[in-house]
KOLKOLDREN-950266 format. One line per 3 residues: their letters; for each residue y, x, z of N, C-alpha, C, O, CB. Coordinates in nm, 3 decimals, decimal comma, padded with zeros to 5 digits, always signed. Each point is the difference from the previous one (the first is absolute). Glycine has a CB too. Example, Ala and Ser with C-alpha at 12.3 -4.5 7.8 and 13.67 -1.06 7.14 Angstrom:
BEGIN
as	-00,569/+01,319/+00,780/+00,119/-00,089/+00,000/+00,120/+00,090/+00,000/-00,002/+00,104/+00,066/-00,115/-00,293/+00,059 | +00,222/+00,154/-00,197/+00,119/+00,082/+00,006/+00,109/-00,077/+00,073/+00,111/+00,051/+00,017/-00,174/+00,067/-00,232
***
This chain:
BEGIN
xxx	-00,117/+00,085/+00,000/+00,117/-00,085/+00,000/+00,124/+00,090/+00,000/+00,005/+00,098/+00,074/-00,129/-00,285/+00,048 | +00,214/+00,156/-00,197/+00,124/+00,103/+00,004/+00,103/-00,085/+00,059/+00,008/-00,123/-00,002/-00,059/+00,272/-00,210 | +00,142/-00,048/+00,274/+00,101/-00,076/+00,031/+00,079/-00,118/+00,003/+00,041/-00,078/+00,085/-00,085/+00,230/-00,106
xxx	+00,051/-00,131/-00,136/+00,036/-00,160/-00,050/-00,056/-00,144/+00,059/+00,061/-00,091/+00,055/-00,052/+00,225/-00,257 | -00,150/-00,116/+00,168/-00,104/-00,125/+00,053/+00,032/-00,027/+00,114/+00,011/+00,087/+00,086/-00,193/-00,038/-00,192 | +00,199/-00,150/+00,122/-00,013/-00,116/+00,138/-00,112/+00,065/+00,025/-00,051/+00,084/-00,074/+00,147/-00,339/+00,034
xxx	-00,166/+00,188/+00,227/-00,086/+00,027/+00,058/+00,012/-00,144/-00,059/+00,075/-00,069/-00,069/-00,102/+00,281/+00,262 | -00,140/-00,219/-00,096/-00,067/-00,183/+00,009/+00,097/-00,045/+00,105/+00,066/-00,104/+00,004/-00,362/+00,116/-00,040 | +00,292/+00,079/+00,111/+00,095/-00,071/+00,098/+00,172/-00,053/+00,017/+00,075/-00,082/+00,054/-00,263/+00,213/+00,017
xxx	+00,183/-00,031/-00,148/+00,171/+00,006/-00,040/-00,004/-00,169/-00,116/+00,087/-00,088/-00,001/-00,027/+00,468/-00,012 | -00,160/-00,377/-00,050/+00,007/-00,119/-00,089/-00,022/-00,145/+00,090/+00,076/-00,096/+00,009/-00,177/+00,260/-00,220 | +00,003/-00,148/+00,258/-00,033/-00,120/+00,088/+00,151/-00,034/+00,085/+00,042/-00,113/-00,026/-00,334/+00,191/+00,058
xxx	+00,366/-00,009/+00,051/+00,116/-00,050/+00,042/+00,081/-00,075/-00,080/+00,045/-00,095/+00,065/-00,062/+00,257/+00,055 | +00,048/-00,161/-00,216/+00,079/-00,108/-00,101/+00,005/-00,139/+00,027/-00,110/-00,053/+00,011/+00,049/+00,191/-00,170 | +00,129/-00,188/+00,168/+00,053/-00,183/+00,011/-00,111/-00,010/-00,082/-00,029/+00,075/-00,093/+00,318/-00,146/+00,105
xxx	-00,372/-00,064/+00,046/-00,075/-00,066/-00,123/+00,077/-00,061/-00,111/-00,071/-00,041/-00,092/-00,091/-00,006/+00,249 | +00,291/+00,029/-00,173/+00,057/-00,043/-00,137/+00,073/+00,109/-00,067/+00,111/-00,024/-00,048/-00,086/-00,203/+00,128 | -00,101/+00,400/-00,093/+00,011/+00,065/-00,019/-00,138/+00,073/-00,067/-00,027/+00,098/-00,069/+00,228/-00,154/+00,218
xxx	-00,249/-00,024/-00,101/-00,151/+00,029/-00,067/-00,101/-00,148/-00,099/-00,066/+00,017/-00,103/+00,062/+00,180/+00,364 | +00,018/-00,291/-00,207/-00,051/-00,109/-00,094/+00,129/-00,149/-00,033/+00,077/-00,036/+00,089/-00,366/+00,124/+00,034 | +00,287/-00,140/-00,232/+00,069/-00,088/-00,012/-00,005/-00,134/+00,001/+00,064/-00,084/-00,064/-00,025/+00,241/-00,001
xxx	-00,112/-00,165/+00,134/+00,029/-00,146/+00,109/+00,117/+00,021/+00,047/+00,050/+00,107/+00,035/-00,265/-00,156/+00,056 | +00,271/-00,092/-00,091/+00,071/-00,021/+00,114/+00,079/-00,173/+00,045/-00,031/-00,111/-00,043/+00,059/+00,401/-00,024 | +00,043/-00,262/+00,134/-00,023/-00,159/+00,082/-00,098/-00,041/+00,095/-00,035/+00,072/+00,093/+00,105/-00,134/-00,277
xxx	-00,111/-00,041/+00,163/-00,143/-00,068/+00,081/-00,093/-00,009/-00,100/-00,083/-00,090/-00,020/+00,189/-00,062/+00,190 | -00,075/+00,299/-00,260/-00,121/+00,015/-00,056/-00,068/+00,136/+00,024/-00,098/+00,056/-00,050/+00,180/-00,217/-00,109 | +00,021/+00,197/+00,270/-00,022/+00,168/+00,018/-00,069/-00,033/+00,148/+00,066/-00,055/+00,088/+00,177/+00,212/-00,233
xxx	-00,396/-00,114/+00,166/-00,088/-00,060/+00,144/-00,028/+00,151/+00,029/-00,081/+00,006/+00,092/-00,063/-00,281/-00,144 | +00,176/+00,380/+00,015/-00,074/+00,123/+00,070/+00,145/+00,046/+00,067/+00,099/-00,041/-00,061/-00,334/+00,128/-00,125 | +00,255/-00,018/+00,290/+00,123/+00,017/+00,091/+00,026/+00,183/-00,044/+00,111/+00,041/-00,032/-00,183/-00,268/+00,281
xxx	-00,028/+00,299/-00,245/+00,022/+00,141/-00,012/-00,132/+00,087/-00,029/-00,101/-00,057/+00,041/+00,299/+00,016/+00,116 | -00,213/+00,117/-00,193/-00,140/+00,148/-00,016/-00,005/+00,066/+00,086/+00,051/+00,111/+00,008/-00,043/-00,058/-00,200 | -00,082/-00,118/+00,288/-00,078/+00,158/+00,108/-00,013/+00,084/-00,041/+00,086/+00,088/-00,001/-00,201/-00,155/+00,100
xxx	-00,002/+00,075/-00,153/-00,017/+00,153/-00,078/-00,047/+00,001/-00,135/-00,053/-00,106/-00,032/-00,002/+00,200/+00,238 | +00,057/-00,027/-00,273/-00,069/+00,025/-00,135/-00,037/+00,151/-00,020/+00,056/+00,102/+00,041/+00,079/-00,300/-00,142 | -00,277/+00,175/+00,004/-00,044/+00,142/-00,044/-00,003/-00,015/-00,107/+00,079/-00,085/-00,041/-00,193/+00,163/+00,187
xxx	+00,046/-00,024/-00,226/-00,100/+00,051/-00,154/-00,093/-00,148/-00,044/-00,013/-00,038/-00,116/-00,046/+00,353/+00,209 | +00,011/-00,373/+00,010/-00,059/-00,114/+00,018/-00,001/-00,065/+00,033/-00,073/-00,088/-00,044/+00,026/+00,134/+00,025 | +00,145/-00,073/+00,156/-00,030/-00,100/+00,082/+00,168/-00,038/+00,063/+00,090/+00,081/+00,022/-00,385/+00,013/+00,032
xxx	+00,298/-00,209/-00,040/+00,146/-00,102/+00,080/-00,005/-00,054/+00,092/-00,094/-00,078/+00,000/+00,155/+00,023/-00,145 | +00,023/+00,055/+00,275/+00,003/-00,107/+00,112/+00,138/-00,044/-00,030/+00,094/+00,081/+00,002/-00,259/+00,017/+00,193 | +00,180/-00,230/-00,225/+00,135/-00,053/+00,028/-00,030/-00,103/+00,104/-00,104/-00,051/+00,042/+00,212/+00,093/-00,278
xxx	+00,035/-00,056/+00,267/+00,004/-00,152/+00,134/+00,061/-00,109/-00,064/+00,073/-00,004/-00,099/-00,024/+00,134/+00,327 | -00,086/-00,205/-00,164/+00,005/-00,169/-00,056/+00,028/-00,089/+00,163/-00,079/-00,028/+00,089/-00,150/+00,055/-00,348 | +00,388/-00,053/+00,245/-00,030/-00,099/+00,177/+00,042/-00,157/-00,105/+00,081/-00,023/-00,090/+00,061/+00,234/+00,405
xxx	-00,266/-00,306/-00,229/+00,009/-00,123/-00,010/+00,149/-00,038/+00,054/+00,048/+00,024/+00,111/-00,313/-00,048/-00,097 | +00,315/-00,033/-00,111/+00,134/-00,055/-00,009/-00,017/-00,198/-00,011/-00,016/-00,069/-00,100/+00,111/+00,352/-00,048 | -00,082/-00,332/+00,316/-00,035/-00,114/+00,024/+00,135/-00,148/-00,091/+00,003/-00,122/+00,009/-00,151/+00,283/+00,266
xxx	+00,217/-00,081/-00,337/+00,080/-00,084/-00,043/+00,002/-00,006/-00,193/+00,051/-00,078/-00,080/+00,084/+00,130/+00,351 | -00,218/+00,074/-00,284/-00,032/+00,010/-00,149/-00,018/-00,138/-00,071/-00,016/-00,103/+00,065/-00,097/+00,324/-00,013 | +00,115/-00,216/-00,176/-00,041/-00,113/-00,118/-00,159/+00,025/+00,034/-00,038/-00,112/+00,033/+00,253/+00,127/-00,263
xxx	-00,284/+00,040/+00,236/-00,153/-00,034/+00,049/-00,060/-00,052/+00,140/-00,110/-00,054/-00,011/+00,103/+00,223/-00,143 | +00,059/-00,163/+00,281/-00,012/-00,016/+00,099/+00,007/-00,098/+00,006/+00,096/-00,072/-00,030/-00,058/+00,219/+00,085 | -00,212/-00,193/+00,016/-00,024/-00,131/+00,055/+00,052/-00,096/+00,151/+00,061/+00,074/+00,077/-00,239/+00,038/-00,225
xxx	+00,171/-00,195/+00,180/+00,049/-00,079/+00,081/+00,029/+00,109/+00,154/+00,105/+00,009/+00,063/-00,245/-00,253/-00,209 | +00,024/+00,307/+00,169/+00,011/+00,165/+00,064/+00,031/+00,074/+00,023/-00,024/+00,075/+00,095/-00,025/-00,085/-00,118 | +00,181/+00,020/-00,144/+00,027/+00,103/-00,043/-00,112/+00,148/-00,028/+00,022/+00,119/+00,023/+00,185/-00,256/+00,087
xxx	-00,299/+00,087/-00,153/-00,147/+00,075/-00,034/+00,044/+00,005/-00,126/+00,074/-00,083/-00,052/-00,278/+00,002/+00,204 | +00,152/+00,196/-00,213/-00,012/+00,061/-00,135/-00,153/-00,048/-00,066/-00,096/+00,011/+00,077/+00,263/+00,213/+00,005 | -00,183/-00,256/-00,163/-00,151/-00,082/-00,048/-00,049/+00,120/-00,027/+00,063/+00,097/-00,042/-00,026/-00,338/-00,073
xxx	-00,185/+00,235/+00,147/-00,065/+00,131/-00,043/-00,024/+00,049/-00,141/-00,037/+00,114/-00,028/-00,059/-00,163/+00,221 | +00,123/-00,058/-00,289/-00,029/+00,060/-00,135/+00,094/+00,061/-00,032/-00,038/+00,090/-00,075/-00,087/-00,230/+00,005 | +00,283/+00,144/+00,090/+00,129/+00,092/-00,057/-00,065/+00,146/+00,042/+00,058/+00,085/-00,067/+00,187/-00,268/+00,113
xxx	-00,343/+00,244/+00,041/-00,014/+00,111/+00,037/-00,030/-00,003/-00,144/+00,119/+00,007/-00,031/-00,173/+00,043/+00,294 | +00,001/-00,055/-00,365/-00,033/+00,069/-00,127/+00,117/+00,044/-00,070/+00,011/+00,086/-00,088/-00,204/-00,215/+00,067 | +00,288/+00,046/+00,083/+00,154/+00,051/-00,066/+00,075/+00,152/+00,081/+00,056/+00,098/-00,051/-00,001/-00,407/+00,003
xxx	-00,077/+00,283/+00,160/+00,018/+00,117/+00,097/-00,068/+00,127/-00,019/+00,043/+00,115/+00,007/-00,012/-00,281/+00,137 | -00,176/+00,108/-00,177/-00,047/+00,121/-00,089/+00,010/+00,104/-00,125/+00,000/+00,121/-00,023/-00,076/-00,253/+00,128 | +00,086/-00,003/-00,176/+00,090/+00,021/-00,157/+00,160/+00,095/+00,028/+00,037/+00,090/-00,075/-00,143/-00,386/-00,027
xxx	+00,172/+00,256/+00,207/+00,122/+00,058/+00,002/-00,011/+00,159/+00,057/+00,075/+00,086/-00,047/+00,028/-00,339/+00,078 | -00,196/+00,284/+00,068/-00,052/+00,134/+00,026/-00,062/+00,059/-00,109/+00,031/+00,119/-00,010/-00,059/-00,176/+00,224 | -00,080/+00,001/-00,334/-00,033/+00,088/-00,097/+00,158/+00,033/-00,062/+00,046/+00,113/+00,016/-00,321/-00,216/-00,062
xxx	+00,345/+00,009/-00,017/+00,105/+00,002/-00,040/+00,067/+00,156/+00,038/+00,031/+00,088/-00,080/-00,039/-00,366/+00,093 | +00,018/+00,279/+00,111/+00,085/+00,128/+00,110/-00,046/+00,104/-00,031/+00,067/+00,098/-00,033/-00,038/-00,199/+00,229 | -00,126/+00,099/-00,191/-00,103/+00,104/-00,046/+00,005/+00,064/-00,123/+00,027/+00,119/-00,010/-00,151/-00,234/+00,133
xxx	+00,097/+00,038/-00,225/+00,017/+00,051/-00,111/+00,153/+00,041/-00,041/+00,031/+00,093/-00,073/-00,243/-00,222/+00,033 | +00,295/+00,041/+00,102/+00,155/+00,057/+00,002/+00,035/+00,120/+00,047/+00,068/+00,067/-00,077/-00,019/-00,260/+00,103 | -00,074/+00,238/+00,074/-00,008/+00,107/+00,066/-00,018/+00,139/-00,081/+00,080/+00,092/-00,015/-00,160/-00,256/+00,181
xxx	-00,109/+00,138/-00,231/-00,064/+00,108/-00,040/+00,087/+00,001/-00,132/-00,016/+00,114/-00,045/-00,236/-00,123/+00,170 | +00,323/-00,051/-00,197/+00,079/+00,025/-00,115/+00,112/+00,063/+00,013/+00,048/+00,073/-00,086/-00,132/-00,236/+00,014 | +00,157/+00,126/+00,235/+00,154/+00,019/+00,039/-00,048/+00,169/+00,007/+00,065/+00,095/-00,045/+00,059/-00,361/+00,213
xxx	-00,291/+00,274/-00,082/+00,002/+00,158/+00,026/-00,030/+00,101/-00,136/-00,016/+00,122/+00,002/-00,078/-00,190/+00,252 | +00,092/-00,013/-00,361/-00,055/+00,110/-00,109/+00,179/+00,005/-00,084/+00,021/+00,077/-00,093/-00,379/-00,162/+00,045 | +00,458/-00,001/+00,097/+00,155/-00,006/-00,054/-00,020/-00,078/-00,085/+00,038/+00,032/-00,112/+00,058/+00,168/+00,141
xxx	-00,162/-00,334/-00,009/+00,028/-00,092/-00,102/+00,031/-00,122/+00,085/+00,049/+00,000/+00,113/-00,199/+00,103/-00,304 | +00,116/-00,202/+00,121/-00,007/-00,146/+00,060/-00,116/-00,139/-00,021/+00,006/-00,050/-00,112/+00,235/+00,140/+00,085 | -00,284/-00,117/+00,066/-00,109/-00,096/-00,009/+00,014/-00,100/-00,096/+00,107/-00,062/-00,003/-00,144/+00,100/+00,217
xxx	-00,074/-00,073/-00,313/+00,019/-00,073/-00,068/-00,059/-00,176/+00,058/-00,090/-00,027/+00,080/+00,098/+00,273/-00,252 | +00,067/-00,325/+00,107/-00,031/-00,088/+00,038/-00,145/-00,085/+00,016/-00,032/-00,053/-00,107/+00,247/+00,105/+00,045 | -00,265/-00,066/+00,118/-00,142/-00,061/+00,034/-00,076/-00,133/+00,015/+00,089/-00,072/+00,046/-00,032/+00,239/+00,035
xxx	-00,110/-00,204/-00,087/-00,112/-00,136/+00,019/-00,119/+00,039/+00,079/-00,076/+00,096/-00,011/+00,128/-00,195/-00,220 | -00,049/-00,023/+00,333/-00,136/-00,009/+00,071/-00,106/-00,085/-00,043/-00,005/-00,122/+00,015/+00,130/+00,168/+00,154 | -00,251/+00,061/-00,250/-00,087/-00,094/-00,104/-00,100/-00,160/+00,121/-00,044/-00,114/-00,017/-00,013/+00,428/-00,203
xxx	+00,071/-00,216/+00,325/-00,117/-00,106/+00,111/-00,092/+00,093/+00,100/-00,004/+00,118/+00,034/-00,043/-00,313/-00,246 | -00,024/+00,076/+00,238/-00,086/+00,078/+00,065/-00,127/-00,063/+00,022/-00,005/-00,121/-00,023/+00,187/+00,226/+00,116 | -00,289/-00,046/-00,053/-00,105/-00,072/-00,031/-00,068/-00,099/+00,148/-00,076/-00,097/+00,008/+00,040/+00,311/-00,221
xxx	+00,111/-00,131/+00,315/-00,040/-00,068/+00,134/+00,132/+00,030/+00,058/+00,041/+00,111/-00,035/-00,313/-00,080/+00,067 | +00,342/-00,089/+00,039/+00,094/-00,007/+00,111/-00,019/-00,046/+00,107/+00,007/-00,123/+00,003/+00,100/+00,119/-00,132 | -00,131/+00,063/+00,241/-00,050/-00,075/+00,105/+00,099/+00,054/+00,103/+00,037/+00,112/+00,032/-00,295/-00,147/-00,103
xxx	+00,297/-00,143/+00,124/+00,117/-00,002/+00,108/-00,134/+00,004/+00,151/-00,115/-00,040/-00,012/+00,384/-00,155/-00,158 | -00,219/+00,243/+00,280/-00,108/-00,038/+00,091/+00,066/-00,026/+00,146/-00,017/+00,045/+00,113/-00,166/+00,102/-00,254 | +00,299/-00,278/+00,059/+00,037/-00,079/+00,081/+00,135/-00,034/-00,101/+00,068/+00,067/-00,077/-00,193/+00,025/+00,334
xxx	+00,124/-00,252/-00,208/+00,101/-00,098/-00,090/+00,149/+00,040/-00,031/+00,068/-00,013/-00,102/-00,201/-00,165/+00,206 | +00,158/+00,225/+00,003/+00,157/+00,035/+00,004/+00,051/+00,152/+00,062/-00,079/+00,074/+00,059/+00,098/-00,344/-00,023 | +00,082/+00,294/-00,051/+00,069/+00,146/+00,057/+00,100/-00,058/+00,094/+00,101/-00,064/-00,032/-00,117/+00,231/-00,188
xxx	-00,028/-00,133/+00,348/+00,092/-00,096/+00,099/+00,182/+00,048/-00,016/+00,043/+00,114/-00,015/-00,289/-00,129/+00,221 | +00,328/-00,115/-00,196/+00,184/+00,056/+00,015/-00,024/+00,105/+00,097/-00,077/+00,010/+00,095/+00,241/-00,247/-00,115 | -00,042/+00,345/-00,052/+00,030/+00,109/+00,079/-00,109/+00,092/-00,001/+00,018/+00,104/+00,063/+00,125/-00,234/+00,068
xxx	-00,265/+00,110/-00,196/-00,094/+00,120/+00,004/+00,050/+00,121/-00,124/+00,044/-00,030/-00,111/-00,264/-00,154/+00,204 | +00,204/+00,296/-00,050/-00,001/+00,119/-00,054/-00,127/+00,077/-00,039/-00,078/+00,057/+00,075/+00,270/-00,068/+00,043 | -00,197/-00,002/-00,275/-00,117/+00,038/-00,066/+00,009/+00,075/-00,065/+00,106/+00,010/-00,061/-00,172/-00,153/+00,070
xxx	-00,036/+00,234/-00,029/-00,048/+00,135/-00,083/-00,021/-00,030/-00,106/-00,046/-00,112/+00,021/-00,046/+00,215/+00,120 | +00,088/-00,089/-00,269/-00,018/-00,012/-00,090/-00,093/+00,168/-00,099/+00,038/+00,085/-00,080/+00,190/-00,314/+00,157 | -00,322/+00,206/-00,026/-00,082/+00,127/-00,085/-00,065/-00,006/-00,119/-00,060/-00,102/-00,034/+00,023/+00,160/+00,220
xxx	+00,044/+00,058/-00,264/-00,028/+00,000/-00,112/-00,050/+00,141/-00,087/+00,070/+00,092/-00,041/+00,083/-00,290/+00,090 | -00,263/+00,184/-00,058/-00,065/+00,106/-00,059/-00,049/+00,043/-00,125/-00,091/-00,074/-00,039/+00,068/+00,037/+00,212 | +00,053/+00,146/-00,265/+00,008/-00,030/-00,169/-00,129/+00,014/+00,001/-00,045/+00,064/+00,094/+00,260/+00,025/-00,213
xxx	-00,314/-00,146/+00,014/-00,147/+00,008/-00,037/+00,015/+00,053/-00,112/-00,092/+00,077/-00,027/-00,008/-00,254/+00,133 | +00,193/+00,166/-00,199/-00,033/-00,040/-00,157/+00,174/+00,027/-00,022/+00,084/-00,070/+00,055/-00,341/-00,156/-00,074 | +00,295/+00,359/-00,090/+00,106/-00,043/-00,063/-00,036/+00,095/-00,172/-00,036/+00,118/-00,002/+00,229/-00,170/+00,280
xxx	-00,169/-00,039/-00,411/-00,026/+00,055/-00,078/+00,127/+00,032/-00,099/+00,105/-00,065/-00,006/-00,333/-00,026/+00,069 | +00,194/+00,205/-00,137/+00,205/-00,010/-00,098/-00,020/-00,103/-00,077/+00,110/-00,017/-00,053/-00,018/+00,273/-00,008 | -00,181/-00,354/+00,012/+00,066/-00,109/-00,014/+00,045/-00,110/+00,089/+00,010/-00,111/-00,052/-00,108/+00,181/-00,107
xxx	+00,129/-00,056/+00,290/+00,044/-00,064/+00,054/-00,052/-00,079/+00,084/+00,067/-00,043/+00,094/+00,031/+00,091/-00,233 | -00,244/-00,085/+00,119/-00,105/-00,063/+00,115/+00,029/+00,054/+00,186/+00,054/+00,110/+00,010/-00,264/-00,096/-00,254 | +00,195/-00,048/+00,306/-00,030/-00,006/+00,151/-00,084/-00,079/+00,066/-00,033/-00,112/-00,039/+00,211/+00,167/+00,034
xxx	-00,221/+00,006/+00,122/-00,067/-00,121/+00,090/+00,033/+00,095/+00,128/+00,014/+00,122/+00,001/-00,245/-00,270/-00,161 | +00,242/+00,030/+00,298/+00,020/+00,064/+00,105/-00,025/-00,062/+00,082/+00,039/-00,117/+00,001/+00,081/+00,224/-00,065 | -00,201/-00,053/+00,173/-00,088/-00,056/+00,110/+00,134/-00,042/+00,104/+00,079/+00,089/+00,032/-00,342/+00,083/-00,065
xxx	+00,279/-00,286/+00,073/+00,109/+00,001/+00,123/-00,057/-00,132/+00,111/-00,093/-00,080/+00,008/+00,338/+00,173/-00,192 | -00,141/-00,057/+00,245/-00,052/-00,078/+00,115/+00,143/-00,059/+00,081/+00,100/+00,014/-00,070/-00,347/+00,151/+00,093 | +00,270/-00,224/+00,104/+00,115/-00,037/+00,023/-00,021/+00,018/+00,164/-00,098/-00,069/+00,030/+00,158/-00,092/-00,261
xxx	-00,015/+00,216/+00,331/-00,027/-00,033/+00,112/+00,097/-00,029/+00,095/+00,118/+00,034/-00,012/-00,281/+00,071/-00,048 | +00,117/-00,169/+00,158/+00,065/-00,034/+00,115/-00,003/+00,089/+00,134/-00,095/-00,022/+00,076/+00,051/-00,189/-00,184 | +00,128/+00,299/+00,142/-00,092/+00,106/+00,081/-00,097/+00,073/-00,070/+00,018/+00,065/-00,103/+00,002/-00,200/+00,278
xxx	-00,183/+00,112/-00,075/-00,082/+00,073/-00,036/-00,100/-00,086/-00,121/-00,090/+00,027/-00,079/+00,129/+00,112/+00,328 | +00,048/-00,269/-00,200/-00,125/-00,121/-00,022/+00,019/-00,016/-00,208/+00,095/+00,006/-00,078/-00,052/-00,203/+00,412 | -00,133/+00,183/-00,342/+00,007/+00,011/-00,194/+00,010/-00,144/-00,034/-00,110/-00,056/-00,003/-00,067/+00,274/-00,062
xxx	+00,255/-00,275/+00,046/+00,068/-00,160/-00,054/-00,043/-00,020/-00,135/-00,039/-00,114/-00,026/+00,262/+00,121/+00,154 | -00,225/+00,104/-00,245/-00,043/-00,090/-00,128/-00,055/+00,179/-00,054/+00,013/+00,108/+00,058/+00,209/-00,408/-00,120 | -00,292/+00,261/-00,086/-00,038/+00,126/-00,076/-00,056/-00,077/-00,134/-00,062/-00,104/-00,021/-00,004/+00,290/+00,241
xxx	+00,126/-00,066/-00,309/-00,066/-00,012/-00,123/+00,004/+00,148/-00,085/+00,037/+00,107/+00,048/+00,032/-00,378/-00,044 | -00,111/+00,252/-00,123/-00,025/+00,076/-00,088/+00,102/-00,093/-00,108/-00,026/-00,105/-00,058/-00,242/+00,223/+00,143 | +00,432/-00,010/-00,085/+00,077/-00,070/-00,127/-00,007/+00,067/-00,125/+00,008/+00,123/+00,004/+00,147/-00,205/+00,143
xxx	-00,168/+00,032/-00,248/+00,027/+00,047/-00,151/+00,128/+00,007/-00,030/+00,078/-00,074/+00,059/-00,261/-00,018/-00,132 | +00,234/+00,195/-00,037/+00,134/-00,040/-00,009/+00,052/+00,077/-00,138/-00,068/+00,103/-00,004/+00,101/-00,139/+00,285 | +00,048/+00,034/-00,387/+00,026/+00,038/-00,137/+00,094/+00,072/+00,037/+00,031/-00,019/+00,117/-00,095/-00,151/-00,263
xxx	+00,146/+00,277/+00,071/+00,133/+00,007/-00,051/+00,000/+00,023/-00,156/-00,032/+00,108/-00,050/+00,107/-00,018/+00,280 | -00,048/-00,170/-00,282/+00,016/-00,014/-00,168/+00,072/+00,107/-00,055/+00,083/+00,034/+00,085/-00,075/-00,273/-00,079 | +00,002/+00,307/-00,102/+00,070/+00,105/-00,052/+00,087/-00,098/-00,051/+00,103/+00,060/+00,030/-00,258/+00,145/-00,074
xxx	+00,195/-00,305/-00,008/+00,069/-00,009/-00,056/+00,006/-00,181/+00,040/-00,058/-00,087/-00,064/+00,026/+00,342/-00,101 | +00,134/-00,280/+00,306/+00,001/-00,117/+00,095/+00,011/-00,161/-00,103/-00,061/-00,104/-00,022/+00,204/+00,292/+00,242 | -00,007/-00,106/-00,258/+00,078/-00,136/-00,070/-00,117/-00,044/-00,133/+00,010/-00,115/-00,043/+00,302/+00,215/+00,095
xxx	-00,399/-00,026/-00,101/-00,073/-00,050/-00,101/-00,110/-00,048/+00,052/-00,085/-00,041/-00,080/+00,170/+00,174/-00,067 | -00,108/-00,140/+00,275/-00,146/-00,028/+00,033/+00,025/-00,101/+00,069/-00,092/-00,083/-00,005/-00,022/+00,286/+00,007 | +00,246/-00,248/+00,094/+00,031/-00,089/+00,019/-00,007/-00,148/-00,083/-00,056/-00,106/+00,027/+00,144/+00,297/+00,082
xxx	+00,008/-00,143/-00,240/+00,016/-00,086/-00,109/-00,182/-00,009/-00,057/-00,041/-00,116/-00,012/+00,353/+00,202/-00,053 | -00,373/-00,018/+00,044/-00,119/+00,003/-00,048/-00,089/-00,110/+00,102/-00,098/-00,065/-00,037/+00,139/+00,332/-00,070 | +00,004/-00,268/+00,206/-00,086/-00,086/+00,079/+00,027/-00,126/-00,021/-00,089/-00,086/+00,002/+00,068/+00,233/+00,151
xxx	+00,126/-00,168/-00,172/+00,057/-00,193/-00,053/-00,004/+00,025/-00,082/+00,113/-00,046/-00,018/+00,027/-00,074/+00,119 | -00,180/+00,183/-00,252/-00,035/-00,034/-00,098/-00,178/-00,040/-00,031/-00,030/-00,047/-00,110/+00,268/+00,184/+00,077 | -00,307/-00,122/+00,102/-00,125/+00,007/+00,007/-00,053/-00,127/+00,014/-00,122/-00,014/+00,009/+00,140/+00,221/+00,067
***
């Protein structure tokens, strides 16, 4: 690493609207613990007054796939910001199992958001093992898929033409 290069760490400190472009109450990850070569912790606090928050102010357990999605997101932003570029824009293809292991993310809880690369190819494929926790306790996990198109705006349009 030469001088120039950011550390991981030096990158991970960045405002999350400095690193992915969400934003509004569409932006659910709060900041990057840490990041490596492979792997992301961002935080996520249940926000009991959000557009998703139930009568509870509970976060429904399926948006964790979005929370997830927004940590691969970080991730791959990151590893681009550290090579002096910038991340291209992305799609989350799915996943084949998502499993919440429990209904809701209680108001005011503060969650981990982990995420581990399995799979990244130069055309753009990913997959990444993540998980979401509460404390120690593991709240949801999956295995996400995810694209970055070489070329966004045509694949976008290519998709409503189909």
């Amino acid at each position: 690493m030469t001088a120039t290069t950011p550390s991981f760490a030096q990158l991970a400190q960045q405002p999350i609207e400095a690193i992915i472009p969400h934003r509004g109450s569409m932006l659910l990850i709060d900041a990057v613990d840490t990041f490596a070569e492979e792997t992301l912790s961002a935080r996520a606090r249940v926000d009991s007054q959000a557009w998703y928050a139930d009568a509870d102010g509970a976060m429904p357990a399926w948006i964790g796939i979005e929370l997830m999605a927004q940590a691969i997101a970080a991730h791959v932003a990151l590893l681009a910001m550290r090579g002096g570029g910038h991340a291209r824009p992305g799609v989350l293809l799915g996943s084949r199992s998502y499993k919440a292991l429990q209904p809701t993310f209680a108001a005011g809880a503060c969650l981990s958001v982990r995420v581990l690369e399995l799979l990244r190819s130069e055309a753009g494929h990913g997959a990444y093992e993540c998980t979401i926790h509460h404390g120690e306790l593991c709240c949801a996990e999956a295995v996400i898929k995810v694209f970055q198109p070489p070329d966004f705006q045509s694949f976008i349009e290519g998709s409503f033409s189909s």
